[in-house]
C-alpha positions in Angstrom: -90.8 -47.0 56.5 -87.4 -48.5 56.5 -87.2 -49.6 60.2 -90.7 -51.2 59.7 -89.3 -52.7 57.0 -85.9 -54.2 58.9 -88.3 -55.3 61.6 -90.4 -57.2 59.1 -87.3 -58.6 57.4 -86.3 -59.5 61.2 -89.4 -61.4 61.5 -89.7 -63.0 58.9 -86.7 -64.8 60.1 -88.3 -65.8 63.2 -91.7 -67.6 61.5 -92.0 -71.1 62.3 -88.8 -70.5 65.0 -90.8 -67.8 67.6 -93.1 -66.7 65.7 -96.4 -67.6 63.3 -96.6 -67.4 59.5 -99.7 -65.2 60.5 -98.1 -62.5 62.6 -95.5 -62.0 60.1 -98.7 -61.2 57.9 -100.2 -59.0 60.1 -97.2 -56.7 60.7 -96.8 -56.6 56.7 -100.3 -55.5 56.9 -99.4 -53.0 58.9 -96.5 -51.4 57.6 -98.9 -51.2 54.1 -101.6 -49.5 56.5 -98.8 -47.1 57.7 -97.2 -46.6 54.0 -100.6 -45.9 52.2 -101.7 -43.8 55.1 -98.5 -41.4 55.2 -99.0 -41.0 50.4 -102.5 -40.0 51.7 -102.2 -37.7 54.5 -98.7 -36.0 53.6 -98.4 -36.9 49.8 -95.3 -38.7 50.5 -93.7 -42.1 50.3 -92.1 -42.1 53.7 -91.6 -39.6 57.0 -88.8 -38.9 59.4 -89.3 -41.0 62.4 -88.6 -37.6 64.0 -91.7 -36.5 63.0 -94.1 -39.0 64.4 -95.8 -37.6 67.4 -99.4 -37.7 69.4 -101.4 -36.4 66.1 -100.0 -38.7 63.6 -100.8 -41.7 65.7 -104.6 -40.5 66.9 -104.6 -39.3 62.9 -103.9 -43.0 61.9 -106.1 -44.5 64.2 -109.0 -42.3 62.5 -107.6 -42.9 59.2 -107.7 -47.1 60.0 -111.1 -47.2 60.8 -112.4 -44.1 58.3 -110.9 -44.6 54.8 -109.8 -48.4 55.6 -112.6 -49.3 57.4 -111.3 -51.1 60.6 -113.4 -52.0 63.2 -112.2 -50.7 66.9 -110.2 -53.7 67.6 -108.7 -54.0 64.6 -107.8 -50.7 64.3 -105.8 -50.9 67.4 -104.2 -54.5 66.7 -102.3 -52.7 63.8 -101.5 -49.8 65.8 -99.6 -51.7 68.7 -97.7 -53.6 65.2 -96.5 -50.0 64.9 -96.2 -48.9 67.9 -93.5 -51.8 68.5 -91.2 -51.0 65.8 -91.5 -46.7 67.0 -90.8 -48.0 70.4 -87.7 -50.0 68.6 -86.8 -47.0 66.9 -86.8 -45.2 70.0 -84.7 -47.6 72.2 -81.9 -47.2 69.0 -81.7 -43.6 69.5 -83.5 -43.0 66.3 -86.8 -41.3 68.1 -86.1 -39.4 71.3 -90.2 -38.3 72.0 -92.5 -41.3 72.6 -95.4 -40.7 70.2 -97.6 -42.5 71.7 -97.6 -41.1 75.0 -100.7 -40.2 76.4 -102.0 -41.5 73.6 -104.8 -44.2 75.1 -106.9 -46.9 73.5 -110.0 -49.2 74.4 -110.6 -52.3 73.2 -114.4 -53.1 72.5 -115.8 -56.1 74.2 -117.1 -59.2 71.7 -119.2 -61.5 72.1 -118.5 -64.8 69.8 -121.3 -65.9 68.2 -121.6 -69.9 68.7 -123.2 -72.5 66.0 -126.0 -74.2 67.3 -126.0 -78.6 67.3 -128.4 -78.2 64.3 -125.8 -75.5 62.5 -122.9 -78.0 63.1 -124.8 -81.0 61.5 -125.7 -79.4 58.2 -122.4 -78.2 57.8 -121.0 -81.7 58.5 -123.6 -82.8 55.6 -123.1 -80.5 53.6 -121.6 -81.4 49.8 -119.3 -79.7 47.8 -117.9 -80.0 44.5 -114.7 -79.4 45.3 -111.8 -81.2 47.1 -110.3 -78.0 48.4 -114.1 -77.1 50.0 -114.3 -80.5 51.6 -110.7 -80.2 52.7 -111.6 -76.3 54.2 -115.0 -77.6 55.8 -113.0 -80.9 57.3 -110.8 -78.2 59.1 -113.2 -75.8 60.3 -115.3 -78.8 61.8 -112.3 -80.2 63.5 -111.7 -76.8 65.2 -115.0 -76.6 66.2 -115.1 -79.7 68.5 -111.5 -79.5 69.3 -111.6 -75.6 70.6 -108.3 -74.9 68.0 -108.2 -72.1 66.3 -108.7 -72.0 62.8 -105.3 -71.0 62.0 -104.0 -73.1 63.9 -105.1 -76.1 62.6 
């Protein structure tokens, strides 16, 4: 827990530099994942990095999309947060095993669902009572015809 938690101190650095407010999130979501998942599987707050190997990560994996509930893709978008800072840990010195090896995953294929004209147009007229709603609904339309993402916007 304390290298995830230099590499997230490291990153946090790096947002609006290299990298997005959002990924700095996302790995901060997964060292949580990682730190509730170790209290409930060995009833402590943190693990030797010595001791990570193939059934921790394929135990952590079913624990993401069991107890938290992650989809597939998910699931495995948390897992290669984690598997960076083990592989960091590793090229230290800290780790001399790869954990991960062996260890294979599949991303499931989605298909986005699109709005229809008719979908776009209500939401364009729609009224809210709020400035923040309008402001939220202004964005989300603006991605939509300019192909943005969200968050990016």
């Amino acid at each position: 827990m304390e290298a995830f938690q230099l590499h997230n101190k490291q990153m946090k650095v790096l947002v609006g530099h290299q990298i997005a407010p959002a990924t700095l999130t996302r790995y901060k979501t997964a060292y949580d994942h990682v730190r509730n998942f170790i209290r409930w599987k060995y009833v402590k707050d943190d693990l030797d990095v010595k001791e990570l190997d193939y059934d921790f990560i394929s135990q952590f994996v079913f624990w993401l999309k069991t107890e938290r509930h992650c989809r597939n893709n998910t699931a495995i978008k948390y897992l290669g947060n984690f598997k960076k800072v083990v592989l960091e840990c590793k090229q230290k010195g800290l780790l001399t095993n790869d954990p991960f090896l062996g260890f294979r995953t599949k991303r499931d294929e989605v298909t986005p669902v699109v709005l229809t004209k008719d979908e776009l147009t209500r939401i364009t007229h729609k009224q809210f009572d709020t400035e923040k709603l309008i402001h939220v609904r202004d964005i989300f339309l603006f991605s939509c015809y300019t192909g943005l993402a969200y968050s990016d916007v």
